[in-house]
MMTF fields as JSON, N, C-alpha, C and O atoms, coordinates in Angstrom:
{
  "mmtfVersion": "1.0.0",
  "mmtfProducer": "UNKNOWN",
  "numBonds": 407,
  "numAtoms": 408,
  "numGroups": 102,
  "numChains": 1,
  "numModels": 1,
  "chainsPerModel": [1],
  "groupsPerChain": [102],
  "chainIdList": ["A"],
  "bondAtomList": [4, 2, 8, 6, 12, 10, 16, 14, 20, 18, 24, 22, 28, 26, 32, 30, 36, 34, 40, 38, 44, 42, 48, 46, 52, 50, 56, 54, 60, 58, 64, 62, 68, 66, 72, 70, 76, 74, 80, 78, 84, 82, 88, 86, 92, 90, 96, 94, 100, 98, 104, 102, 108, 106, 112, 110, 116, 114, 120, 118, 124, 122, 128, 126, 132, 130, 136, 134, 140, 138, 144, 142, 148, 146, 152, 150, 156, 154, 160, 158, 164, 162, 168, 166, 172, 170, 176, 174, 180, 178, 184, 182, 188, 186, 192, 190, 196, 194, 200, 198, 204, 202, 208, 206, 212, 210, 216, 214, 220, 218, 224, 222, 228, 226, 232, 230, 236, 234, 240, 238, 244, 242, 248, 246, 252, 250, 256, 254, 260, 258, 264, 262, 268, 266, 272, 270, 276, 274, 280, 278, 284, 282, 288, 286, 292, 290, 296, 294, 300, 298, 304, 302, 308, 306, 312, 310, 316, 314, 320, 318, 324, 322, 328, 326, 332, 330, 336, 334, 340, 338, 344, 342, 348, 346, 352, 350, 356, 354, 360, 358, 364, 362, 368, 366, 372, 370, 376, 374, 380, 378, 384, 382, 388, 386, 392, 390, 396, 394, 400, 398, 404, 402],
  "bondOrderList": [1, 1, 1, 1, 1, 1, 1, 1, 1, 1, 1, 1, 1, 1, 1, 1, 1, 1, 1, 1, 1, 1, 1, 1, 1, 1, 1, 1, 1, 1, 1, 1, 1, 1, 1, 1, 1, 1, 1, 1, 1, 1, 1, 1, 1, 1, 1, 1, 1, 1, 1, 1, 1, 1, 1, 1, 1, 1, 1, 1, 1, 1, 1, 1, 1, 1, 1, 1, 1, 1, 1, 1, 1, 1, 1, 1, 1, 1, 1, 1, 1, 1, 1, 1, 1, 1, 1, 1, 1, 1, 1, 1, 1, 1, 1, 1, 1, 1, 1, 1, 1],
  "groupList": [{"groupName": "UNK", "atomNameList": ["N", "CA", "C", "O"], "elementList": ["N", "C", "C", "O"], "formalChargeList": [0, 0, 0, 0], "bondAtomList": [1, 0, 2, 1, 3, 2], "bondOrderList": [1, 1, 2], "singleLetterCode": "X", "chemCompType": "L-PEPTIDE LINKING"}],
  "groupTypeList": [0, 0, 0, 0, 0, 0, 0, 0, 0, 0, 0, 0, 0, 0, 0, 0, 0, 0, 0, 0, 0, 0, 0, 0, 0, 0, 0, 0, 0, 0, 0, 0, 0, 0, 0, 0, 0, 0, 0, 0, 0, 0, 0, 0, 0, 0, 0, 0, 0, 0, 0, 0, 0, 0, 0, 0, 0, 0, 0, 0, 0, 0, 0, 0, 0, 0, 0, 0, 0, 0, 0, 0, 0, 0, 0, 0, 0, 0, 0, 0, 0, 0, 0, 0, 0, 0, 0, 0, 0, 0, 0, 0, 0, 0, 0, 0, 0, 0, 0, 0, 0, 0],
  "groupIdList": [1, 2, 3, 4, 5, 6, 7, 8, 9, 10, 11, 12, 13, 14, 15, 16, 17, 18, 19, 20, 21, 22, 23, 24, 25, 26, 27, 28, 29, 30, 31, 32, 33, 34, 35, 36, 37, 38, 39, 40, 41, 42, 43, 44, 45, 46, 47, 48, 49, 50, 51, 52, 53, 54, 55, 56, 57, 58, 59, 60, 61, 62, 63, 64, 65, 66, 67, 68, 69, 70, 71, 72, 73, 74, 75, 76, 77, 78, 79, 80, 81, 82, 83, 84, 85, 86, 87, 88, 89, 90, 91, 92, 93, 94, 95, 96, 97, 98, 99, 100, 101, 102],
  "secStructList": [7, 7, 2, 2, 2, 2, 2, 2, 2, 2, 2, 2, 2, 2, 2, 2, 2, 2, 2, 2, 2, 2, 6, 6, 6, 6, 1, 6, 6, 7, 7, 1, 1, 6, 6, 1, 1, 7, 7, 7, 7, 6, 6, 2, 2, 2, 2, 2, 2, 2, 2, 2, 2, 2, 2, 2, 2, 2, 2, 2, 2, 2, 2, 2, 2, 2, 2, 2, 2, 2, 2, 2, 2, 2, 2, 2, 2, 2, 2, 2, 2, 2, 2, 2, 2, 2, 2, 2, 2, 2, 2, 2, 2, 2, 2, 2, 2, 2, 2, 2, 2, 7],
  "xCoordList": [-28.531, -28.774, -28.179, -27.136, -29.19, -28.396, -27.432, -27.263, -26.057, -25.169, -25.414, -24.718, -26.367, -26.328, -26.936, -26.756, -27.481, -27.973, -26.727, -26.418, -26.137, -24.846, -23.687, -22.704, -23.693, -23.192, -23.582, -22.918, -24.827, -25.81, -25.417, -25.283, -25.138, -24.917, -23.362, -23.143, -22.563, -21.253, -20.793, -19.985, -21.643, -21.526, -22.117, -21.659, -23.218, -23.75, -22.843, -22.941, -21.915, -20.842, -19.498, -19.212, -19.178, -18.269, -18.566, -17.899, -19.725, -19.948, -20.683, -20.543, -21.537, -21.804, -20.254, -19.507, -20.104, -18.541, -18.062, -18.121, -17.526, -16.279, -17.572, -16.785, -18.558, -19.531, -19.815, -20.092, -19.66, -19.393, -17.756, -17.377, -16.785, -16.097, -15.439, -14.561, -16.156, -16.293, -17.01, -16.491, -18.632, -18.934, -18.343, -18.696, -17.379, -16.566, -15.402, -14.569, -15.131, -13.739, -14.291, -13.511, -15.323, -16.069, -16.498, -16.36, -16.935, -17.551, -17.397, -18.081, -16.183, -15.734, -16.388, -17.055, -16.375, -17.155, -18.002, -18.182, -19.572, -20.882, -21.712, -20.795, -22.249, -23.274, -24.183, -25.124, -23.463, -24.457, -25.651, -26.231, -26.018, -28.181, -28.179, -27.672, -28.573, -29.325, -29.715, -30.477, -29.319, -30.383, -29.504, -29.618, -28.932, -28.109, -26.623, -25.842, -26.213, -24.695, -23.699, -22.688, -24.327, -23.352, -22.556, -23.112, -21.089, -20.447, -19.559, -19.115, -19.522, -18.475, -17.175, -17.0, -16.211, -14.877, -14.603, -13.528, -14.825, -14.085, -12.872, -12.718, -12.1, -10.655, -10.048, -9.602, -9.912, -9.903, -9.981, -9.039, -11.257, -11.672, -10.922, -10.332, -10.5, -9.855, -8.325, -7.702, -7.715, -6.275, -6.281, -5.293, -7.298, -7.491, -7.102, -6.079, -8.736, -8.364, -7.441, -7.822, -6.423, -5.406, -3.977, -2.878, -4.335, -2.786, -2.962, -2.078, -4.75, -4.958, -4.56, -3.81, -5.265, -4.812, -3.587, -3.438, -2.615, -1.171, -0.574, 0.06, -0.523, 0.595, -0.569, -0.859, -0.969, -1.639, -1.69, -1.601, -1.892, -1.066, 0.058, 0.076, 1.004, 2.463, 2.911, 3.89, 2.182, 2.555, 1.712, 2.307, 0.28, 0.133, 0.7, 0.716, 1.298, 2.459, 3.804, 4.471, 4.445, 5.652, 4.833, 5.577, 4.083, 3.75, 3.96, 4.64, 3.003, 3.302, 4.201, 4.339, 4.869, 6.404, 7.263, 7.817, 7.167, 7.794, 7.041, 7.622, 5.826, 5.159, 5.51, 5.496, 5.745, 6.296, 7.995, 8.656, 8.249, 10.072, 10.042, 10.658, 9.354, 9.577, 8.928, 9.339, 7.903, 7.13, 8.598, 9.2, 8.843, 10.179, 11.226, 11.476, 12.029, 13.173, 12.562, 13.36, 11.497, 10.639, 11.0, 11.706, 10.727, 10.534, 11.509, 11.608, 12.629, 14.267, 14.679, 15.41, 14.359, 14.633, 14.008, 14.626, 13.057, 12.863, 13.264, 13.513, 13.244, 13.677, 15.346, 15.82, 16.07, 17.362, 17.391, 18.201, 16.296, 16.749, 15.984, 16.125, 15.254, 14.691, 16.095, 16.758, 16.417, 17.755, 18.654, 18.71, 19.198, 19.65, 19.726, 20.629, 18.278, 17.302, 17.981, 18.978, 17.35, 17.485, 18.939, 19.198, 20.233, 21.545, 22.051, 22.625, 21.277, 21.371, 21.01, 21.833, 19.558, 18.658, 19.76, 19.885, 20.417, 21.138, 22.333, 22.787, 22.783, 24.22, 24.262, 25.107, 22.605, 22.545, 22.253, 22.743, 21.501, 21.591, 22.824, 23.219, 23.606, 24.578, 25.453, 25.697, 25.768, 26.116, 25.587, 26.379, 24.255, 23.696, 23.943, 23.994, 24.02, 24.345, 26.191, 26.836, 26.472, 27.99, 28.213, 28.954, 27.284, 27.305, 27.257, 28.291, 25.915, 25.265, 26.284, 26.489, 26.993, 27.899, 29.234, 29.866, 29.39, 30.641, 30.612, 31.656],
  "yCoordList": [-8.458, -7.72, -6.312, -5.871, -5.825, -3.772, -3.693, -4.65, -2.81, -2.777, -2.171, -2.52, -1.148, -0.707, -1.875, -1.571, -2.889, -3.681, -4.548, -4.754, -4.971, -5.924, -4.63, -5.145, -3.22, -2.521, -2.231, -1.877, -2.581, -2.45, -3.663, -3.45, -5.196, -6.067, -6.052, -6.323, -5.822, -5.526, -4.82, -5.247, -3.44, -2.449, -3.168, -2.98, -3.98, -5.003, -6.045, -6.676, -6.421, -7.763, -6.754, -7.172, -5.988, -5.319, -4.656, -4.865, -3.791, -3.523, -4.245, -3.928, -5.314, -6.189, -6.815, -6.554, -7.57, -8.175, -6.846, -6.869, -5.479, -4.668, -4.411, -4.991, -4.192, -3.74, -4.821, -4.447, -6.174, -7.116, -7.152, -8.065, -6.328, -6.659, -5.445, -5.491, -4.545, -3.322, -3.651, -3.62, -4.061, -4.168, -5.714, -6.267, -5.985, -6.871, -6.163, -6.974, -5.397, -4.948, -3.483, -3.23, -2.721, -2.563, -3.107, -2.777, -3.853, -4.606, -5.972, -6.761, -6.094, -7.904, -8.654, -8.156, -9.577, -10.639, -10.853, -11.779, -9.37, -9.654, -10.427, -11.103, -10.713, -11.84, -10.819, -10.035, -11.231, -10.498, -10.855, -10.307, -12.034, -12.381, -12.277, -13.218, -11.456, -11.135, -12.739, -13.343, -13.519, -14.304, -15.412, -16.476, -15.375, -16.771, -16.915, -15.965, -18.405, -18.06, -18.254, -18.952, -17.177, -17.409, -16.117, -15.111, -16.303, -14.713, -15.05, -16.122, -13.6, -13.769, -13.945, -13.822, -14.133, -14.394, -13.776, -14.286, -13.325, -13.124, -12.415, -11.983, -12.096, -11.797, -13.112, -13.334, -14.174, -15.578, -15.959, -16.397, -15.79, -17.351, -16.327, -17.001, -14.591, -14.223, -14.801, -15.276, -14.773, -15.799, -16.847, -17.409, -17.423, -18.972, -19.03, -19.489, -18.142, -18.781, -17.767, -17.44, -17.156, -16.496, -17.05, -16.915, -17.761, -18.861, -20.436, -21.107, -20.607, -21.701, -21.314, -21.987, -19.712, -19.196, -19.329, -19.606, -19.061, -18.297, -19.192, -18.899, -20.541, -21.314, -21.967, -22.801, -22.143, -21.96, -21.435, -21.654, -20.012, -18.741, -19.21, -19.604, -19.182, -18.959, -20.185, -20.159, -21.459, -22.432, -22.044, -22.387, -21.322, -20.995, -20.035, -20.05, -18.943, -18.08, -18.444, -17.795, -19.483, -20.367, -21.085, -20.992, -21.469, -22.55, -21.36, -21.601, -19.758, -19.379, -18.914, -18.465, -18.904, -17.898, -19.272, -19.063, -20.525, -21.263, -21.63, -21.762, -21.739, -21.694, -20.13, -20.25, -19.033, -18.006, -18.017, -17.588, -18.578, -19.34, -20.473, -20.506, -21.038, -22.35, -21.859, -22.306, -20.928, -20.481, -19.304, -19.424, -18.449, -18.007, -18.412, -17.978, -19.655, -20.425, -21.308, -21.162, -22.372, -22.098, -21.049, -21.468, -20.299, -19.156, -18.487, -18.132, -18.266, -18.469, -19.271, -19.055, -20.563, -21.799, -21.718, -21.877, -21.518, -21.214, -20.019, -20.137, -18.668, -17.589, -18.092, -17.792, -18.702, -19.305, -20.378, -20.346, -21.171, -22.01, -21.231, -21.661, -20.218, -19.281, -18.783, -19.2, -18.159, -17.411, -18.476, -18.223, -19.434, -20.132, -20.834, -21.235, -20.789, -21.052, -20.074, -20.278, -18.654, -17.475, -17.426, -17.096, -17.85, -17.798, -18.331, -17.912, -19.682, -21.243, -20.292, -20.081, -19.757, -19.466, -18.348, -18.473, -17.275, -16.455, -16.7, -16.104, -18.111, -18.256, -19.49, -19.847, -19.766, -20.774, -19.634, -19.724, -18.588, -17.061, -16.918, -16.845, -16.86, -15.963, -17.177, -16.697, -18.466, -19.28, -19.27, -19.534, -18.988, -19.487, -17.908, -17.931, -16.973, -15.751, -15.669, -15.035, -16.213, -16.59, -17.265, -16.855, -18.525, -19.247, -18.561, -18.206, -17.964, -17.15, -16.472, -16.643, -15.587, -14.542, -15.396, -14.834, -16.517, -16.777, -17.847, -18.101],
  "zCoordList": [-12.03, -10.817, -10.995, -11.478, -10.449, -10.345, -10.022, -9.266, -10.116, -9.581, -8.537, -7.583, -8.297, -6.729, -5.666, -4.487, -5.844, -5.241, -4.644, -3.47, -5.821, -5.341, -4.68, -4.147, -4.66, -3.966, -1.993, -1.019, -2.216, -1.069, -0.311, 0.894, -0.802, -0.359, 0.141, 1.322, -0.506, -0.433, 0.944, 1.769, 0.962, 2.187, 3.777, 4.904, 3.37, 4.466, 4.603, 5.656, 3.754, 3.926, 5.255, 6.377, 4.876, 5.319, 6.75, 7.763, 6.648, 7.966, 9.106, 10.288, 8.637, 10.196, 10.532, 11.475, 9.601, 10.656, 11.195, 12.424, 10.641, 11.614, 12.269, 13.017, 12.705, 13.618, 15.022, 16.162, 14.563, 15.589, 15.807, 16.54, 15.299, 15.926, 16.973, 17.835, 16.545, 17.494, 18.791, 19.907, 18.424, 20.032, 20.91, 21.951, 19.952, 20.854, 21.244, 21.648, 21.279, 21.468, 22.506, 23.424, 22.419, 23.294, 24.763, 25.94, 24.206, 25.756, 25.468, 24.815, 26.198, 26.255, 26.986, 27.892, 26.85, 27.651, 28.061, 28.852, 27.321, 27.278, 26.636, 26.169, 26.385, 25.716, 24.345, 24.464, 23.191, 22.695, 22.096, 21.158, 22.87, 22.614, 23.818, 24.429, 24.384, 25.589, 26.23, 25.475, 27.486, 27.982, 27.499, 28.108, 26.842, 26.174, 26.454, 26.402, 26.813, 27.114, 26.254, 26.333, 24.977, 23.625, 24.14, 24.579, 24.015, 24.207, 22.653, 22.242, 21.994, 21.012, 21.072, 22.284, 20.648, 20.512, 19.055, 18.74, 18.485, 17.353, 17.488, 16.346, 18.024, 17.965, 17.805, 16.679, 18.808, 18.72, 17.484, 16.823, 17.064, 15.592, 14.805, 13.96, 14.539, 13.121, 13.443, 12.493, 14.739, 14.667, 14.473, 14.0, 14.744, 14.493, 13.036, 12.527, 12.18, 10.833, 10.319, 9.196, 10.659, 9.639, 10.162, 9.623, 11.456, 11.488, 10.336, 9.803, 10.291, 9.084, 7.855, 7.147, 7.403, 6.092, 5.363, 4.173, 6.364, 6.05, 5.552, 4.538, 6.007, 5.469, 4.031, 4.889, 3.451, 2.078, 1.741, 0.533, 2.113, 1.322, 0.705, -0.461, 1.446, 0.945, 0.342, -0.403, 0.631, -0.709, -1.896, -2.917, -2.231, -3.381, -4.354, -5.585, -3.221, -4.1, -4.206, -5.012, -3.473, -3.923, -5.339, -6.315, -5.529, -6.407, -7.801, -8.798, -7.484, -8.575, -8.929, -10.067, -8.229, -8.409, -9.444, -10.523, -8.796, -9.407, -10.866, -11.943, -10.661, -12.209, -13.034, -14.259, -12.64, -13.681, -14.042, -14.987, -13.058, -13.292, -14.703, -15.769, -14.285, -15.426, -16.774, -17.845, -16.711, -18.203, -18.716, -19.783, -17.866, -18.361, -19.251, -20.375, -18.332, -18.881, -19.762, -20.687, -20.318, -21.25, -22.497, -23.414, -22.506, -23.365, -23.972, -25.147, -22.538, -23.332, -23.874, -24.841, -23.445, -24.413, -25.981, -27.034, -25.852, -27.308, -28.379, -29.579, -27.444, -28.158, -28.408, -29.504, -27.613, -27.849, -29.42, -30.346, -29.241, -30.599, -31.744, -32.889, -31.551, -32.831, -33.065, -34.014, -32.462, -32.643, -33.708, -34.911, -33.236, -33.898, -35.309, -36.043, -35.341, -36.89, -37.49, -38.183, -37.199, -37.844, -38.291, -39.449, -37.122, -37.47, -39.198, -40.203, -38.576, -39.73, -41.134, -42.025, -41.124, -41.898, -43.149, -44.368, -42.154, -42.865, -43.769, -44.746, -42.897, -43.283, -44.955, -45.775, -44.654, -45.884, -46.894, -48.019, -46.57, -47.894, -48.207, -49.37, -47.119, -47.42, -48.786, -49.893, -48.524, -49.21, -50.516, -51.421, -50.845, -51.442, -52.763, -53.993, -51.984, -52.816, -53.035, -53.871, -52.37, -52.788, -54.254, -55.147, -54.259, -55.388, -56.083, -56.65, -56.434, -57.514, -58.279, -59.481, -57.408, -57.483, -58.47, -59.365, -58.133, -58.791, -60.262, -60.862]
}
C-alpha cells in the first residue's frame, strides 16, 4: 500500500474521534443522528476505558522493569565469573612462566 494512502487513513483515524469529541463537548446532550435516541457520551466511555487501561498498564511496566532487573543481575553474574576465569587464567601463566624461568 502507498504510504500516502496509509497516511490518509491515519489522518481519518485521528480526526473523526477528536471531531466527535468536539461536537460533544460543544453541544451536550444532543442527539447526534437526528430522530434517534442515541446521544453520545464519549467523555464517559474515554474514563471508563482509561480507568480499565491503567491498571494493566502499570503491571506491564512493573513486569518490565522487573524483567530488565533480572537480565541485568544475570549479566553481572556472569561478567563476575568471566572475571574470575580470566583471574585463574593469568595466575596459571604466571606459574607456568615461573617454572620455565627456573
Amino acid at each position: 500500500m502507498h504510504p500516502a494512502v496509509k497516511m490518509l487513513i491515519g489522518i481519518i483515524l485521528l480526526v473523526v474521534p477528536l471531531g466527535l469529541y468536539a461536537y460533544e463537548f460543544m453541544y451536550p446532550g444532543t442527539h447526534f443522528f437526528q430522530g434517534t435516541p442515541y446521544e453520545l457520551h464519549l467523555r464517559a466511555s474515554l474514563l471508563t476505558v482509561l480507568q480499565g487501561i491503567i491498571p494493566p498498564f502499570v503491571l506491564v511496566v512493573g513486569l518490565f522493569i522487573i524483567w530488565l532487573e533480572l537480565d541485568e543481575w544475570k549479566i553481572e553474574k556472569e561478567l563476575k565469573e568471566e572475571e574470575k576465569k580470566e583471574k585463574k587464567g593469568k595466575k596459571k601463566e604466571l606459574k607456568e612462566e615461573e617454572k620455565k624461568e627456573e
